[in-house]
C-alpha positions in Angstrom: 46.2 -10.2 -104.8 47.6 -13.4 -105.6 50.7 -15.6 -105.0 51.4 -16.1 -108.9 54.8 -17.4 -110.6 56.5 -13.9 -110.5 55.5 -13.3 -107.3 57.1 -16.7 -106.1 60.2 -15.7 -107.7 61.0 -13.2 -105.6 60.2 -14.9 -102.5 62.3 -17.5 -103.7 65.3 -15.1 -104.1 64.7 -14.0 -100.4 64.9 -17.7 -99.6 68.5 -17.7 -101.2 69.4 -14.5 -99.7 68.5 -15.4 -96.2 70.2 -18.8 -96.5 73.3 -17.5 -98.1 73.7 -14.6 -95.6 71.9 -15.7 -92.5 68.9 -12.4 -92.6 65.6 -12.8 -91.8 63.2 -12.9 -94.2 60.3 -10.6 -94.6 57.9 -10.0 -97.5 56.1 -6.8 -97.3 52.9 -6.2 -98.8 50.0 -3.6 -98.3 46.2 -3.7 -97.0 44.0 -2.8 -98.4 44.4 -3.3 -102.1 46.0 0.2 -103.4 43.3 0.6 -106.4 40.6 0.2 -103.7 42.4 3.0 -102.1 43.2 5.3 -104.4 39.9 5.1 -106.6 36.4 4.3 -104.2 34.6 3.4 -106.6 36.6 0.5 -108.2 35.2 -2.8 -108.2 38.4 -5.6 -107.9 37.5 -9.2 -107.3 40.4 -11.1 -105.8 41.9 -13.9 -106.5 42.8 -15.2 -103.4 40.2 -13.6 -100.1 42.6 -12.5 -97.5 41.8 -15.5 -95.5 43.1 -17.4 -98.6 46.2 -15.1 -99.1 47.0 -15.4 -95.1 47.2 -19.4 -95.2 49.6 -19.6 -98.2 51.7 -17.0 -96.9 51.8 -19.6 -93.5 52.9 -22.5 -96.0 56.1 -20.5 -97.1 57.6 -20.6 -93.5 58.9 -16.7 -94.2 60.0 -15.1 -90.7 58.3 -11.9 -91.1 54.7 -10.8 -93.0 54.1 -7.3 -93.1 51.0 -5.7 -94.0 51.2 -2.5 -94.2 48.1 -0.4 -94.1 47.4 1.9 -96.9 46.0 5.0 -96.9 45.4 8.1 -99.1 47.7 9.8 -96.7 50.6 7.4 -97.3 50.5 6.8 -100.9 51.3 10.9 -100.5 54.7 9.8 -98.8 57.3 10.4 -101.4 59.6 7.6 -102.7 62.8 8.6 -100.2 60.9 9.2 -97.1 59.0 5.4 -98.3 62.8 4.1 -98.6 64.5 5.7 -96.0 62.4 5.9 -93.0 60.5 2.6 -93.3 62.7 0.2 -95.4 65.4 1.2 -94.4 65.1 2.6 -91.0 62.5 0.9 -89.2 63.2 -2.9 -90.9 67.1 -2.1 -91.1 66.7 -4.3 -94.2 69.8 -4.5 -95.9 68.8 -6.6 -99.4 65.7 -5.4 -101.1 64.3 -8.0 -103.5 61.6 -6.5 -106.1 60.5 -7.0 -109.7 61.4 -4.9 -112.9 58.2 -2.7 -113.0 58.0 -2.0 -109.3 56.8 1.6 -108.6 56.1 3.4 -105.5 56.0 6.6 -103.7 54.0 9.6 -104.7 52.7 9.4 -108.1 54.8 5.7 -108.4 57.7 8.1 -109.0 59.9 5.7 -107.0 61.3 2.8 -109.7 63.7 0.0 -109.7 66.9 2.5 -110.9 66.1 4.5 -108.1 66.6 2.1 -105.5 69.4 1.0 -107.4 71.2 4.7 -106.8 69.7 4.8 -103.3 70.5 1.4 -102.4 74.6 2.8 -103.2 74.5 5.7 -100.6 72.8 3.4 -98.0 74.5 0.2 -98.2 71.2 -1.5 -99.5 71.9 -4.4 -102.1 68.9 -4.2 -104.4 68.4 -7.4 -106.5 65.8 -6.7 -109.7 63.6 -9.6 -110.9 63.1 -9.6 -114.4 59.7 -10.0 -115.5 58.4 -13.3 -116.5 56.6 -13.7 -119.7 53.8 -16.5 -120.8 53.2 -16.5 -124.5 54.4 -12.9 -124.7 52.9 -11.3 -122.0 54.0 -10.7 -118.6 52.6 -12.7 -116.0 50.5 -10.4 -113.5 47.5 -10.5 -111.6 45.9 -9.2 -114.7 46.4 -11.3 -116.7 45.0 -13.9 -114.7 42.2 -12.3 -113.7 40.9 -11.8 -117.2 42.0 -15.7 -118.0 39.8 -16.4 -115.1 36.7 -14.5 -116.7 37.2 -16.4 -120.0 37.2 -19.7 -118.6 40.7 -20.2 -119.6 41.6 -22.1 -116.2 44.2 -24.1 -117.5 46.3 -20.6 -118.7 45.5 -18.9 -115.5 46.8 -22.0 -113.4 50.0 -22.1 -115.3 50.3 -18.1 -114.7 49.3 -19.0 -111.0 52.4 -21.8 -110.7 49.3 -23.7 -109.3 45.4 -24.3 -109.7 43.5 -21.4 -109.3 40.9 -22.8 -106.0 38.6 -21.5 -103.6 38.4 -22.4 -100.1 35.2 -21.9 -97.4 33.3 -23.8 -95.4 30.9 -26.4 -96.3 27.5 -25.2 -95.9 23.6 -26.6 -95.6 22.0 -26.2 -99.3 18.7 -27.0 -100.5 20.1 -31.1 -100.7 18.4 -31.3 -104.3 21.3 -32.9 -105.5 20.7 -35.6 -102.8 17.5 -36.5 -104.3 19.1 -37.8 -107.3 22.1 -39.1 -106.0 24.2 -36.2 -107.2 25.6 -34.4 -103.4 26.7 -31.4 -102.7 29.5 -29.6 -101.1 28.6 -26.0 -101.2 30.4 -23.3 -100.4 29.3 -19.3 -99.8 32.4 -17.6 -100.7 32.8 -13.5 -99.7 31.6 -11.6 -102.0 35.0 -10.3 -102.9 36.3 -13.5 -104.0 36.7 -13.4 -108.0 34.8 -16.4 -109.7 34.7 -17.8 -113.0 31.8 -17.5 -115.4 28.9 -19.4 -114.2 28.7 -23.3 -115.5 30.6 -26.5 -114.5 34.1 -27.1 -114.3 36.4 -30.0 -113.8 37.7 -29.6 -110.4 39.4 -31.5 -107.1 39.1 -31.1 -103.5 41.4 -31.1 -100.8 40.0 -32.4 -97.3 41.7 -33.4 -94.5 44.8 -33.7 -96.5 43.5 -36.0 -99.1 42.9 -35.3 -103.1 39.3 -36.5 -104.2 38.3 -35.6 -108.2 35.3 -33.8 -108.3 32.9 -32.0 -110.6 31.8 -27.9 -109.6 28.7 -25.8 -110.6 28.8 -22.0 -110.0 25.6 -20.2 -110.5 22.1 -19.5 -109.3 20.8 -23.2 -110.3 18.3 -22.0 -112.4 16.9 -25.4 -112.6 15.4 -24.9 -109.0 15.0 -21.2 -109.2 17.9 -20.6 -107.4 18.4 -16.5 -106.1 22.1 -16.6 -104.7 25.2 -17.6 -106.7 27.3 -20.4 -105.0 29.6 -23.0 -105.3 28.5 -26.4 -105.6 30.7 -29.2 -106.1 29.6 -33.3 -106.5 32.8 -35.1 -105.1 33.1 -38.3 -106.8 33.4 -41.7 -105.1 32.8 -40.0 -101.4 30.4 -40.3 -99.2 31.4 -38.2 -95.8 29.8 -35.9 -94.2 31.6 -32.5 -94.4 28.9 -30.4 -93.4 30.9 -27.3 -91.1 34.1 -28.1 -92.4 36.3 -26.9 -94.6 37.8 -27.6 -98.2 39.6 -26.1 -100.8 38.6 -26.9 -104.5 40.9 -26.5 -107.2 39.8 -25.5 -110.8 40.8 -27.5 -113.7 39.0 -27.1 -117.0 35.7 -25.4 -117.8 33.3 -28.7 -118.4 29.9 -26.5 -119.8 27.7 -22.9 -119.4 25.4 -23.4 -116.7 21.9 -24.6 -118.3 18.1 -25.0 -116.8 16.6 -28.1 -117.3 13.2 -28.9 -117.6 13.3 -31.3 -115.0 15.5 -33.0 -112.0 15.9 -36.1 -114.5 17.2 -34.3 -117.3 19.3 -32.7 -115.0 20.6 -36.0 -113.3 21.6 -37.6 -117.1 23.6 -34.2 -117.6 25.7 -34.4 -114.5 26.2 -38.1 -115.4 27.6 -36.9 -118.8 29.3 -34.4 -116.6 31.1 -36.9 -114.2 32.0 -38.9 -117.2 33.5 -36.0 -119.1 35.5 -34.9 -115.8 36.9 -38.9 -115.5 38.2 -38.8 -119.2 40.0 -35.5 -118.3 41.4 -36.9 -115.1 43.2 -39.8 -117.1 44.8 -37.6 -119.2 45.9 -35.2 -116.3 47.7 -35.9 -113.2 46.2 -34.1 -110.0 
């Protein structure tokens, strides 16, 4: 459920393929998520929502997206019929681009040395992507997920190849933060969107095409009794109004937990400390 450095890699090789032998290039993929699938009552939080997913997957320019919908009566297919009749068959693909641990079929009885004898009686070149490793372990959705959950942002967006964000619509809050001169952008993502921890994070928004720095809370705002988690972010030096419209803001560094203040004052000298904090990180970091 995310676009993340291995992930690139192969899509990269099919960029090389198609340019060296003139195919079209197609990445193919399945919907829903498999675990959501194949065990109802899992709970997975993605990474990127599948309105997220969809507008990176525009950005690479590939020539084909497949989605192919999964079911409990295809994950029953076996790993020749998956091979033969589909790949094979029905996209007459003729170079097959997938990483080291890739399983599939029945039971993920289908691996990479399987395709590799298959791919000899079919005339299909398979091309293996070693895994990538970050500090000793292999770069996955995982991994990032559970660097997400720990606040390690800056790990996650070097597993990512790029800062972890979310993206949505801005949307009419309460406008406390107006009162003492502290905005908000706030955002209602889906509920299957994976967040960080609650508390404030160094962040940056994209709008319009144009980088602004920026300062995020996610939480309830128990200052205010807040009741429904969202994100909230104070975009520094800017003074628009975005209400309706949409941005994307990018996760840097964690800043702080989220904490309730006695009052609106005490919480207006901590998102002073707060903007402060984020400026000194921003001149150490290019964004």
């Amino acid at each position: 459920d995310s676009l993340h450095r291995e992930n690139m890699a192969l899509i990269n090789k099919v960029f090389e393929i198609k340019k060296e032998k003139g195919y079209k290039s197609v990445l193919f993929t399945f919907s829903p998520h498999p675990i959501l699938v194949l065990n109802k009552s899992a709970e997975l939080d993605l990474i990127y929502t599948e309105e997220e997913k969809n507008i990176k997957i525009n950005e690479l320019n590939l020539d084909y997206y497949i989605e192919y919908p999964f079911s409990l009566d295809f994950s029953k297919t076996s790993p020749e019929d998956f091979i033969l009749n589909l790949i094979i068959n029905k996209l007459n693909c003729k170079t097959l681009i997938i990483g080291e641990d890739f399983k599939f079929g029945k039971d993920k009885l289908g691996n990479a040395n399987y395709l590799k004898e298959i791919g000899k009686k079919h005339n299909l070149d398979v091309i293996i992507i070693p895994s990538l490793l970050y500090n000793g372990k292999k770069i996955g959705s995982t991994e990032i997920r559970n660097c997400i959950l720990n606040r390690d942002i800056e790990t996650a967006n070097v597993l990512l190849g790029e800062n972890y964000s979310i993206y949505g619509m801005v949307v009419h809050g309460k406008k406390i933060g107006s009162t003492i001169n502290y905005p908000t952008a706030n955002i209602l993502p889906p509920k299957t969107k994976l967040l960080p921890p609650n508390g404030v994070y160094v962040t940056s928004v994209e709008f319009e095409n144009k980088i602004y720095k920026s300062i995020t809370n996610i939480g309830y705002n128990p200052t205010v009794s807040g009741k429904i988690k969202t994100v909230e972010t104070h975009i520094l030096n800017f003074n628009m109004d975005i209400y309706d419209k949409y941005i994307k803001v990018f996760f840097h560094s964690w800043l702080r937990n989220d904490i309730k203040f006695n009052s609106l004052s005490e919480l207006k000298t901590q998102l002073s400390r707060d903007e402060q904090n984020a400026k000194k990180y921003f001149e150490k970091m290019t964004i």
